[in-house]
C-alpha positions as CSV (number, residue, x, y, z in Angstrom):
1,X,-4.3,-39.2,-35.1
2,X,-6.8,-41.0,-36.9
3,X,-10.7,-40.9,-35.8
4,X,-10.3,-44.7,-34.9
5,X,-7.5,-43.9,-32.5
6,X,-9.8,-40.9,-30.7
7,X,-11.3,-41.4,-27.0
8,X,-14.5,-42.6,-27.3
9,X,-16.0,-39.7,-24.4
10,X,-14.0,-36.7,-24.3
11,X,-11.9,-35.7,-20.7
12,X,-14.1,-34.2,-18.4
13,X,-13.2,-30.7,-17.4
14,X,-10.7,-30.4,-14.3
15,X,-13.3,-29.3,-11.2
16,X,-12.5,-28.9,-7.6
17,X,-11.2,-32.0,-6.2
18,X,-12.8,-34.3,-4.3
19,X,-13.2,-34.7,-0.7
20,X,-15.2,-35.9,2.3
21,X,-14.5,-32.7,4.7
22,X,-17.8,-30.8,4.6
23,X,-18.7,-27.4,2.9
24,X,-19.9,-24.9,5.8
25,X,-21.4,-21.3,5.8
26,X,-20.6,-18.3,6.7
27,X,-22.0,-16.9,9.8
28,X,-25.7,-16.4,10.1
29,X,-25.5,-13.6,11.9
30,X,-24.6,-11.4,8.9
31,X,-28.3,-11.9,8.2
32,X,-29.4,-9.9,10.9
33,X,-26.7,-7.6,10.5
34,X,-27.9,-6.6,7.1
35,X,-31.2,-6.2,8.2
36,X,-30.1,-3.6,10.5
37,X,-28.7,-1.6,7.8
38,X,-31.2,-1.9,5.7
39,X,-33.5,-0.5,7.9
40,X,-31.1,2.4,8.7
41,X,-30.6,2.9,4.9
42,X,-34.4,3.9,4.8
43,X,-34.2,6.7,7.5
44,X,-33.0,9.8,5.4
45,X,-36.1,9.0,3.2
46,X,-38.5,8.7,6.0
47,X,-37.3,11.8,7.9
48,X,-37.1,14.0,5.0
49,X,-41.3,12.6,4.4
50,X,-42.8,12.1,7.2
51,X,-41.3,14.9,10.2
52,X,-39.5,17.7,7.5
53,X,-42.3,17.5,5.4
54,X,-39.4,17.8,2.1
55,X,-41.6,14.8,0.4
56,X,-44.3,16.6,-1.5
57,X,-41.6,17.1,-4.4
58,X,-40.0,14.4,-5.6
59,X,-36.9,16.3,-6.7
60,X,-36.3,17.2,-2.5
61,X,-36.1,13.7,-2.3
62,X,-33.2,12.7,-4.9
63,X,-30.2,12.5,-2.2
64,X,-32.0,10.8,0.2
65,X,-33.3,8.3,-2.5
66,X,-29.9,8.2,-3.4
67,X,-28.7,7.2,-0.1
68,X,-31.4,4.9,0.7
69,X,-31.1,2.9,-2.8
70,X,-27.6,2.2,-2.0
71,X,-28.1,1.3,1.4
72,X,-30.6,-1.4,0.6
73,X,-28.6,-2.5,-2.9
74,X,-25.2,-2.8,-0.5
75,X,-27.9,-5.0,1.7
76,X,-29.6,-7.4,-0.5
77,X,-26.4,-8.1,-2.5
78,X,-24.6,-9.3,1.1
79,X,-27.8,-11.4,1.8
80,X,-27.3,-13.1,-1.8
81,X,-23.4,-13.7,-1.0
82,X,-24.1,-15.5,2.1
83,X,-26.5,-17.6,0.5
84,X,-24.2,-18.3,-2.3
85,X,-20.9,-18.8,-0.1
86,X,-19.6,-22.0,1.1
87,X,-16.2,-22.8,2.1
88,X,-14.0,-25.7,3.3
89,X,-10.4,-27.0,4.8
90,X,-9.1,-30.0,3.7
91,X,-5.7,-31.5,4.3
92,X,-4.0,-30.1,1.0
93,X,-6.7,-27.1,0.3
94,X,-8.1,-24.1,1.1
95,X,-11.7,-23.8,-1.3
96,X,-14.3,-21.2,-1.7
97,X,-17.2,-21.6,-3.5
98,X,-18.8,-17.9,-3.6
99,X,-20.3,-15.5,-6.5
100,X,-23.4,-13.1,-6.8
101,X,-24.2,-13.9,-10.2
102,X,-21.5,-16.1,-11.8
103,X,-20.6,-18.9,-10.3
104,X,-16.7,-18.5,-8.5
105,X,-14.4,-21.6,-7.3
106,X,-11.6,-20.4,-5.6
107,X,-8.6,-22.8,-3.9
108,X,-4.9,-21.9,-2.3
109,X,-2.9,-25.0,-1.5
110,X,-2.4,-24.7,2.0
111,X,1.5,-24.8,1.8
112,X,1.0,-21.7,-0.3
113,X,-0.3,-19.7,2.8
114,X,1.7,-17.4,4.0
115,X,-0.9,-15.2,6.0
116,X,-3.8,-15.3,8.1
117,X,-5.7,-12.0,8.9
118,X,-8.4,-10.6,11.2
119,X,-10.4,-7.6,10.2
120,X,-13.6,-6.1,11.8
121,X,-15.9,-3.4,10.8
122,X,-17.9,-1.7,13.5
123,X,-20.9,-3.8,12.4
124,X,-18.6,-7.0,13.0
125,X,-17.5,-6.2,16.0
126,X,-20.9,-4.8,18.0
127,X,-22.3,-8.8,16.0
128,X,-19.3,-10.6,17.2
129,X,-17.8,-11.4,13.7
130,X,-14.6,-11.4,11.6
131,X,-13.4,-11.2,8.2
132,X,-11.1,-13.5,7.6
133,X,-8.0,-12.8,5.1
134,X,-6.1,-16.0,4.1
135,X,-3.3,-14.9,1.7
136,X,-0.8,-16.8,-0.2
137,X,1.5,-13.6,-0.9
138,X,0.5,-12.6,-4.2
139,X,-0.7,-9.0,-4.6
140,X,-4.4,-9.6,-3.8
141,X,-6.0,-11.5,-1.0
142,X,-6.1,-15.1,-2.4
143,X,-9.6,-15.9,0.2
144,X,-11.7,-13.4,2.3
145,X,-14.6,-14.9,4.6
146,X,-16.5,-12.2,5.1
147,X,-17.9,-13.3,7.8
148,X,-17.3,-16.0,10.2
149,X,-18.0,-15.9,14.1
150,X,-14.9,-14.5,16.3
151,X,-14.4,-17.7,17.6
152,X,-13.7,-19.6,14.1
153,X,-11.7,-16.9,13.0
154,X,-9.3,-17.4,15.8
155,X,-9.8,-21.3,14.9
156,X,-9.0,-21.1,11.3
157,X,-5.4,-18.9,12.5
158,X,-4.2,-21.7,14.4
159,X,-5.1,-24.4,12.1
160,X,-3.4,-22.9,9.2
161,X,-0.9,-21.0,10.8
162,X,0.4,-24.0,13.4
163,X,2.6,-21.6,14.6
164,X,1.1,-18.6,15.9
165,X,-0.9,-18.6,19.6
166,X,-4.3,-18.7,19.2
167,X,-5.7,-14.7,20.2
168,X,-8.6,-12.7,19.5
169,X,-7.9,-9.5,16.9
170,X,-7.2,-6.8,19.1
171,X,-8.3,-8.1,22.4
172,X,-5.4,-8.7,24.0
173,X,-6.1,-12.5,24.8
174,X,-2.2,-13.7,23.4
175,X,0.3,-13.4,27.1
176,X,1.9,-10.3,27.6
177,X,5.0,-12.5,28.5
178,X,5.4,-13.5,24.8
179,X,4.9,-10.2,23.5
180,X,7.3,-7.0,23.3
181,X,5.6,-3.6,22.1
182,X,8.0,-1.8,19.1
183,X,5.9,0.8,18.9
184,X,3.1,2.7,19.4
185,X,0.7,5.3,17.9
186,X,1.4,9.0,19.2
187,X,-1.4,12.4,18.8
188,X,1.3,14.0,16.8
189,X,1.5,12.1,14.6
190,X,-2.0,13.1,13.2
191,X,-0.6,15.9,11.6
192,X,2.0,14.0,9.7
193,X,-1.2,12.8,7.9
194,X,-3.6,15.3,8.1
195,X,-0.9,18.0,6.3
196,X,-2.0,16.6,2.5
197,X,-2.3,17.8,-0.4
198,X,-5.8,16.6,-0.8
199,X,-7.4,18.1,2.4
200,X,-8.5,21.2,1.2
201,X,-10.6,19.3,-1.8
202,X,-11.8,16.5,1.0
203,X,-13.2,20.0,3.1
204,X,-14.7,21.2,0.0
205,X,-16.1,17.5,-0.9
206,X,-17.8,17.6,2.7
207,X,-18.9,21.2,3.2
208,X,-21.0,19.8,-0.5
209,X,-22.3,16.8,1.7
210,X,-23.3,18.5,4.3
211,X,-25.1,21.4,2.6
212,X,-27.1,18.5,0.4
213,X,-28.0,16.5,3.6
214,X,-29.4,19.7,5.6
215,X,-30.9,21.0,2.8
216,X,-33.2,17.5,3.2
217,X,-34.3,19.9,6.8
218,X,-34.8,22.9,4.7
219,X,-31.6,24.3,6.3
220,X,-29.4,26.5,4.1
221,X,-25.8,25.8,5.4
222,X,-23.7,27.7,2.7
223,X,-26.3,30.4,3.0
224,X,-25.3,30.8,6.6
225,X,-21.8,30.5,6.4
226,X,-22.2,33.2,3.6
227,X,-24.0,35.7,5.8
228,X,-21.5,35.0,8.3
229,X,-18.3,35.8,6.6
230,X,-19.8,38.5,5.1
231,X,-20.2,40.2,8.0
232,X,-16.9,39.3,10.2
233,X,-14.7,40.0,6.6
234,X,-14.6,43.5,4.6
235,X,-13.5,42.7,1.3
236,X,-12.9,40.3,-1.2
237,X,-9.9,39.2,0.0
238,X,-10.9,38.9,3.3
239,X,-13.7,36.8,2.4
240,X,-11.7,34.3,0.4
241,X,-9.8,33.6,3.0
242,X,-12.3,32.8,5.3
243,X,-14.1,30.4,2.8
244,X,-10.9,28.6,2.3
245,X,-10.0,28.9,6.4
246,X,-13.3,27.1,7.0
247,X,-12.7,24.3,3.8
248,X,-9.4,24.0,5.3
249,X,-11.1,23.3,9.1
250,X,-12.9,20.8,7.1
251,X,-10.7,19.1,5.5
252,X,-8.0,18.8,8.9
253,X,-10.9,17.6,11.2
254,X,-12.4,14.7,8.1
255,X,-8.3,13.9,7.9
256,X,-7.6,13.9,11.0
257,X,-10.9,11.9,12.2
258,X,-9.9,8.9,9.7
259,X,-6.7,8.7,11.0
260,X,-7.7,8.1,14.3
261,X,-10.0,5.5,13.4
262,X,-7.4,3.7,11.3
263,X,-5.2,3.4,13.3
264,X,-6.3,4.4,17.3
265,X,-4.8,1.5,19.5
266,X,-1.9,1.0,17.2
267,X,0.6,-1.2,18.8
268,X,3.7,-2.8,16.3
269,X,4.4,-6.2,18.4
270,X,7.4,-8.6,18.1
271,X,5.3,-12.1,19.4
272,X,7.1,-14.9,20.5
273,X,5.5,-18.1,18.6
274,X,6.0,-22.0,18.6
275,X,8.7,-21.7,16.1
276,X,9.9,-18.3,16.2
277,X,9.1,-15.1,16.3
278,X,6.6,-12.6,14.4
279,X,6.1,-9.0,14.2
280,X,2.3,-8.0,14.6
281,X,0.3,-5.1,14.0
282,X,-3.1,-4.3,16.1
283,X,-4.4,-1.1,14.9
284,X,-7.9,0.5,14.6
285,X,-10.7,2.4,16.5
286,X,-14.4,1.4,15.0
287,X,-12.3,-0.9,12.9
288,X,-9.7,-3.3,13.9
289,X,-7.1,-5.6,12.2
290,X,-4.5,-7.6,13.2
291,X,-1.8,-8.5,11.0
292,X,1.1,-11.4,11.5
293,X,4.5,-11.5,9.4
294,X,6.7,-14.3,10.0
295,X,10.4,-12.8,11.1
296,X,12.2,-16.1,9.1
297,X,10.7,-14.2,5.4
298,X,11.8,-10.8,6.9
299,X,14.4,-9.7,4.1
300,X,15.0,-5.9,4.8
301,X,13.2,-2.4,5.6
302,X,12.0,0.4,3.2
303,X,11.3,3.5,4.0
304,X,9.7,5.9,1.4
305,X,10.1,10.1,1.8
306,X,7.5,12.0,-0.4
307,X,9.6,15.0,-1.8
308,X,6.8,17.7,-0.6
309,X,6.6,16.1,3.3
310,X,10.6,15.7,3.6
311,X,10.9,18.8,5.1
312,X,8.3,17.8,8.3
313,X,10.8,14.7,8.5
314,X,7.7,12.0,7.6
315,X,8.0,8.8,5.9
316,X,6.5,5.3,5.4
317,X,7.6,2.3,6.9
318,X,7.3,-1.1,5.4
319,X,9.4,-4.3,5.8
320,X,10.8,-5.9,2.9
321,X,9.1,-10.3,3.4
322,X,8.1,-13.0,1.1
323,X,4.7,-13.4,1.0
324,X,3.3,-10.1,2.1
325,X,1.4,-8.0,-0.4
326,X,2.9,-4.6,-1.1
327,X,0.4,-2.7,-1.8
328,X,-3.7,-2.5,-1.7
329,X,-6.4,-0.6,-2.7
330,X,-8.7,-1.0,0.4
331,X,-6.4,-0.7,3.3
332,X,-3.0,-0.1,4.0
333,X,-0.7,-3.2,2.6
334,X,0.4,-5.8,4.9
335,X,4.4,-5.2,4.4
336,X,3.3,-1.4,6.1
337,X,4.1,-1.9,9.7
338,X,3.9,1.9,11.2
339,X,1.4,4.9,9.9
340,X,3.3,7.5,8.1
341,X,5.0,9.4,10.6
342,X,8.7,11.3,11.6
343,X,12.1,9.5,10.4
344,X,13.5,9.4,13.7
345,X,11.1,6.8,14.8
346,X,11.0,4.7,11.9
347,X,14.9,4.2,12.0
348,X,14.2,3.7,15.7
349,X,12.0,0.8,14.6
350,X,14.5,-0.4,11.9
351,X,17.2,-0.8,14.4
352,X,14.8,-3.4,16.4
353,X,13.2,-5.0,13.9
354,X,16.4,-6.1,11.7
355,X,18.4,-9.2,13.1
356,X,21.7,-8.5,14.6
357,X,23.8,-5.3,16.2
358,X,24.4,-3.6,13.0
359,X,22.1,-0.8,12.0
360,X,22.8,-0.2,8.4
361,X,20.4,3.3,8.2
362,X,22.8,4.6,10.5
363,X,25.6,4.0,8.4
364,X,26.9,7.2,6.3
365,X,26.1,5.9,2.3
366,X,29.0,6.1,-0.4
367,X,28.0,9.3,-2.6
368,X,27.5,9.0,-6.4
369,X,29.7,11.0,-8.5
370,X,29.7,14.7,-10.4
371,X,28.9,13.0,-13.6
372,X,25.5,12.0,-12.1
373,X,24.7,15.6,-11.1
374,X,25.5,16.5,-15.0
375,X,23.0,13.5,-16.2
376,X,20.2,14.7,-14.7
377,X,20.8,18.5,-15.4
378,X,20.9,17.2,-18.8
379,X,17.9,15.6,-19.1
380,X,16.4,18.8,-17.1
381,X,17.8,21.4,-20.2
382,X,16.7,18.7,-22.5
383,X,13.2,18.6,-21.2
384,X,12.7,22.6,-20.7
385,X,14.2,23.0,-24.2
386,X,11.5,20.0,-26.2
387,X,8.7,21.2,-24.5
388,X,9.4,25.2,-25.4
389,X,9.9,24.2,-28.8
390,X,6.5,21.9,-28.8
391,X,4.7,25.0,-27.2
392,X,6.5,27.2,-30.0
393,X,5.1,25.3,-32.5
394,X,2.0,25.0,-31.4
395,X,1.9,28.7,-31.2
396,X,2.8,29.3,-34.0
397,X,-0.5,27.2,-35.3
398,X,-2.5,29.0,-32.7
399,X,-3.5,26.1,-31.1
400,X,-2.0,27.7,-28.0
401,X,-1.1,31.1,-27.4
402,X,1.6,32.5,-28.9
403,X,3.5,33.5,-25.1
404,X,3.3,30.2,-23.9
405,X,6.5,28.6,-25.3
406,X,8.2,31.3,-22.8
407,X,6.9,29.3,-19.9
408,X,9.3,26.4,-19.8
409,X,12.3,28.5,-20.0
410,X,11.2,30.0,-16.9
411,X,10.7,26.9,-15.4
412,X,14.3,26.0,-16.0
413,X,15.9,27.1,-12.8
414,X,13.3,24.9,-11.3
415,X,13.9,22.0,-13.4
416,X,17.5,22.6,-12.7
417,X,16.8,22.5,-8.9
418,X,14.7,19.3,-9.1
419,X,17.9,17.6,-10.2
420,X,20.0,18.8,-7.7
421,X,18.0,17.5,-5.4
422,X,17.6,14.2,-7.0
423,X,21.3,13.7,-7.0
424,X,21.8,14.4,-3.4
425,X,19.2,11.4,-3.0
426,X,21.5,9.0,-4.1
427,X,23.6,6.9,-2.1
428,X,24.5,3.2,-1.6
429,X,26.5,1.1,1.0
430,X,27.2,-2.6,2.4
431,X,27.3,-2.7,6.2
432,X,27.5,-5.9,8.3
433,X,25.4,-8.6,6.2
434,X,23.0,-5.3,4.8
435,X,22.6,-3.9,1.2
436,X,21.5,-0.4,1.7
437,X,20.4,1.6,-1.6
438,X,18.9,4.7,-1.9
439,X,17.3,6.9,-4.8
440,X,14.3,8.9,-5.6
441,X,12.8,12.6,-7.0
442,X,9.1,12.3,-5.9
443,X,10.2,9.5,-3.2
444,X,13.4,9.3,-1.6
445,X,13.3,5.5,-1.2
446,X,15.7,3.7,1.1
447,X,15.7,-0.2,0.2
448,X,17.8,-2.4,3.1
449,X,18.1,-5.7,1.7
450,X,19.7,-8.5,3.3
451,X,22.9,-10.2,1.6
452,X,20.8,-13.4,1.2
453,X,17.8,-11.9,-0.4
454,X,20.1,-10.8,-3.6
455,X,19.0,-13.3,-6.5
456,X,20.9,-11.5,-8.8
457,X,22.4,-8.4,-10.6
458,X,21.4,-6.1,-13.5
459,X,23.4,-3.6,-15.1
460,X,22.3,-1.4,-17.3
461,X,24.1,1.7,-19.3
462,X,22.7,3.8,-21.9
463,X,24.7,5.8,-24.4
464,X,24.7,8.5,-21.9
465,X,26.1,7.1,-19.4
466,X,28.7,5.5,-21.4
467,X,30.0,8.9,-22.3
468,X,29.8,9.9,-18.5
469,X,31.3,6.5,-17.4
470,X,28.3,5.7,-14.9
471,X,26.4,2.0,-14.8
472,X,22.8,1.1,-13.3
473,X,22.3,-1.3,-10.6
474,X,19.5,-3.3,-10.1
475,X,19.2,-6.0,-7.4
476,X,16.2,-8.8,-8.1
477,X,14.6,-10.4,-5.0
478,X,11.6,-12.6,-4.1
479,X,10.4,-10.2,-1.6
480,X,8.9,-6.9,-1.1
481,X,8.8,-4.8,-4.5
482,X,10.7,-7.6,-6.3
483,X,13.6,-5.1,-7.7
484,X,15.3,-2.5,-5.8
485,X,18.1,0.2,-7.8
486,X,20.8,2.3,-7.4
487,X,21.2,4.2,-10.8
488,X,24.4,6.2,-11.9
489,X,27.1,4.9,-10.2
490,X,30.8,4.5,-11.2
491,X,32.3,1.4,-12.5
492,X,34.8,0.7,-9.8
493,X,31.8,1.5,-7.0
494,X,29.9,-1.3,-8.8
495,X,32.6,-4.0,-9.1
496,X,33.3,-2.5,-5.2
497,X,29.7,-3.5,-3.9
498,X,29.4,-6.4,-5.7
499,X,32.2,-7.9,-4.8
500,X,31.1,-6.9,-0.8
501,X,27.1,-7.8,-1.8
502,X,27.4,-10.7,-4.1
503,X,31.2,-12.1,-4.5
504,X,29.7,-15.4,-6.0
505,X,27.9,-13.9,-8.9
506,X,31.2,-11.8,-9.4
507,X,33.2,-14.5,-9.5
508,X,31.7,-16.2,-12.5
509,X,32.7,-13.1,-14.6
510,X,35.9,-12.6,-13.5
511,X,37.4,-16.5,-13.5
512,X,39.9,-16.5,-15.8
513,X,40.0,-18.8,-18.8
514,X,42.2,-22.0,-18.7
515,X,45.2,-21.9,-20.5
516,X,45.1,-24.1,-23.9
517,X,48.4,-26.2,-24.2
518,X,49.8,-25.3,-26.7
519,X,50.4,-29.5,-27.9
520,X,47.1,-29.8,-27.9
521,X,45.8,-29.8,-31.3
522,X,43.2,-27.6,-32.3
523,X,39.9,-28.3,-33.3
524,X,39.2,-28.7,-36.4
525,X,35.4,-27.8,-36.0
């Protein structure tokens, strides 16, 4: 292209497109409700200086500087979003305009929307707001309006979600005549979610808050608890366990306390809409949210068993739907319709919330064969036996010490366990119009797909399980995790579930070749 045959002004850069709906802001009550907290954020300063008398060194001060910097930065910076946030609907578009310090432009076509979300904090609620969720089903909220008045929220559901009844998140405004209750939160199952892993470090993490925040008082909380234990235990022993029985107490009661906030007033709801059905979630004590998931993108159930909780029976519940994001940093994802709690129930929901009589979890599952069992003790003696030698070696250099190399073989019987275990985990079946497959060491995952969410088929087969004879199945879909497995199965039980699953994609492997005439001349090319 010559310079002659160049545009005489260049393109102008693509920009938001233009319309005559207006741009409007967020609710100006968050104004005031910022306020609030920033005049909260300064009370551990002003306690600590004025009635404990901590303030004549500054170094007394440094948690409740700590606090109160964050409580005014948290402030300010929500001031400046509001300022900076305008948002509007148009016919085709959702738009945001929002961004502290850089400038953000966000859209989502509004055929794209699959979602529309209440949330409220405490601080929402007592100001009569809502945070607004508008996803479009990728893995992060495409728009959050954080925050418009409870009556626009419920506004902005109906408009872009035609189909659900206009309601208030979690006050009960939809009828109780289109509604049918699923489920519902039970005080047992606290403990399903309170027995962690992680409690005894969140009661250790808190018994350190609280000591820093009454030390602000000149109170010496450790120091107490010290001189107590000390005197109800008698030895060392003794007084370890104590420490740890208190930590523990901790932990429970901070575990236990979130957990009812989460999700007090839980309810799992199948609404009855203009066109169709929905299953919605209302859970939440100081915070509530309410979440909607149309029953037409419902493609399955999966339930997820951590290995170290199996034996209390608990699990995690999510449905298998276009659009819905499976997972989230903040909160629990949207595809999560129950709180972790016993199996019993969550097959009890299954059985209601699939389509038809056939309950596929109650099905017994086609076992895998010996030669999986072998795989995996395999790889176990494989593993035990590199890592020894690594350990040997480094031993050897004295990196490490020279006893340490002893330590995997030790752990062998364990390894060996391990894979026991994870082949009894496997298991697949087709029942009714339902793809059941299950797998899983750390997880026992059970994926029920239906036959019309199967895009496709992938076999795989590594030179190990050619010499066992055993194949890899994995099944592709649009919804949910995107791609669901059932390793280490026999050839004849693939060909047999694919041809139950997915006879059409069989069929275009086995169609047999037509016959050449043999008149016909061959080509020369």
């Amino acid at each position: 292209m010559t310079t002659a045959d160049a545009p005489e002004h260049p393109a102008p850069a693509p920009g938001p497109p233009d319309d005559d709906a207006p741009w409007q802001r967020l609710n100006g009550r968050l104004i005031w409700v910022n306020l609030v907290r920033l005049v909260l954020s300064t009370l551990p300063t002003v306690l600590s200086m004025v009635f404990f008398g901590t303030g004549r060194h500054l170094a007394d001060l440094w948690p409740a500087l700590a606090a109160t910097g964050v409580g005014m930065f948290i402030s300010v910076s929500d001031v400046v979003r509001w300022l900076r946030t305008r948002y509007r609907i148009t016919d085709e578009l959702v738009e945001i305009k929002t961004g502290r310090l850089l400038r953000v432009y966000r859209q989502v076509p509004r055929e794209r929307i699959r979602a529309v979300d209440h949330k409220a904090m405490l601080r929402h609620r007592l100001a009569g707001l809502r945070v607004v969720v508008i996803s479009s089903g990728r893995s992060r909220p495409a728009l959050r309006l954080d925050a418009v008045s409870k009556e626009t929220a419920q506004e902005l559901r109906h408009e872009l979600m035609p189909g659900s009844a206009p309601d208030a998140a979690g006050d009960g405004a939809s009828p109780a005549a289109q509604e049918t209750v699923l489920a519902e939160a039970r005080w047992y199952w606290i403990f399903y979610n309170v027995i962690n892993i992680w409690g005894m470090l969140v009661g250790a993490l808190l018994l350190w808050s609280l000591d820093s925040l009454l030390d602000l008082v000149n109170l010496d909380l450790t120091g107490a608890l010290g001189r107590l234990i000390d005197h109800l235990a008698t030895g060392r022993t003794g007084r370890y366990a104590l420490w740890a029985a208190v930590v523990f107490v901790l932990g429970f009661s901070a575990l236990a306390g979130g957990f009812i906030k989460e999700n007090g007033n839980f309810q799992l709801l199948r609404r009855v809409k203009e066109d169709g059905t929905a299953l919605v979630t209302r859970q939440g004590l100081l915070t509530t949210r309410e979440v909607h998931r149309d029953d037409r993108r419902l493609r399955g159930i999966h339930l997820s068993e951590p290995l170290f909780w199996r034996w209390i029976g608990l699990t995690e519940t999510a449905v298998i739907s276009t659009g819905l994001a499976s997972w989230s940093l903040t909160s629990e994802p949207a595809s999560s319709i129950l709180p972790r709690g016993p199996i019993g129930e969550a097959r009890r929901v299954a059985g209601m919330v699939l389509p038809g009589p056939v309950q596929p979890l109650e099905a017994p599952l086609r076992r895998h064969p010996r030669a999986a069992l072998y795989r995996r003790l395999l790889w176990a003696a494989t593993f035990c036996g590199v890592l020894s030698g690594l350990l040997a070696w480094l031993g050897a250099t004295r990196v490490v010490p020279g006893w340490l190399w002893t330590v995997p073989l030790w752990a062998a019987p364990l390894a060996a366990a391990l894979a026991v275990v994870a082949f009894r985990t496997l298991g697949h079946t087709y029942v009714g119009r339902y793809l059941v497959l299950r797998h899983g060491l750390s997880r026992r995952q059970t994926a029920v797909l239906t036959r019309e969410a199967v895009l496709g088929l992938k076999v795989r087969q590594s030179l190990v399980q050619r010499w066992l004879g055993l194949v890899s199945l994995g099944v592709p879909t649009a919804a949910g995790m995107r791609f669901y497995q059932a390793p280490d199965m026999t050839v004849d039980q693939f060909m047999t579930l694919t041809g139950e699953a997915a006879p059409e994609l069989l069929a275009e492997f086995l169609r047999p070749a037509p016959e050449r005439n043999s008149g016909e001349p061959r080509d020369s090319h």
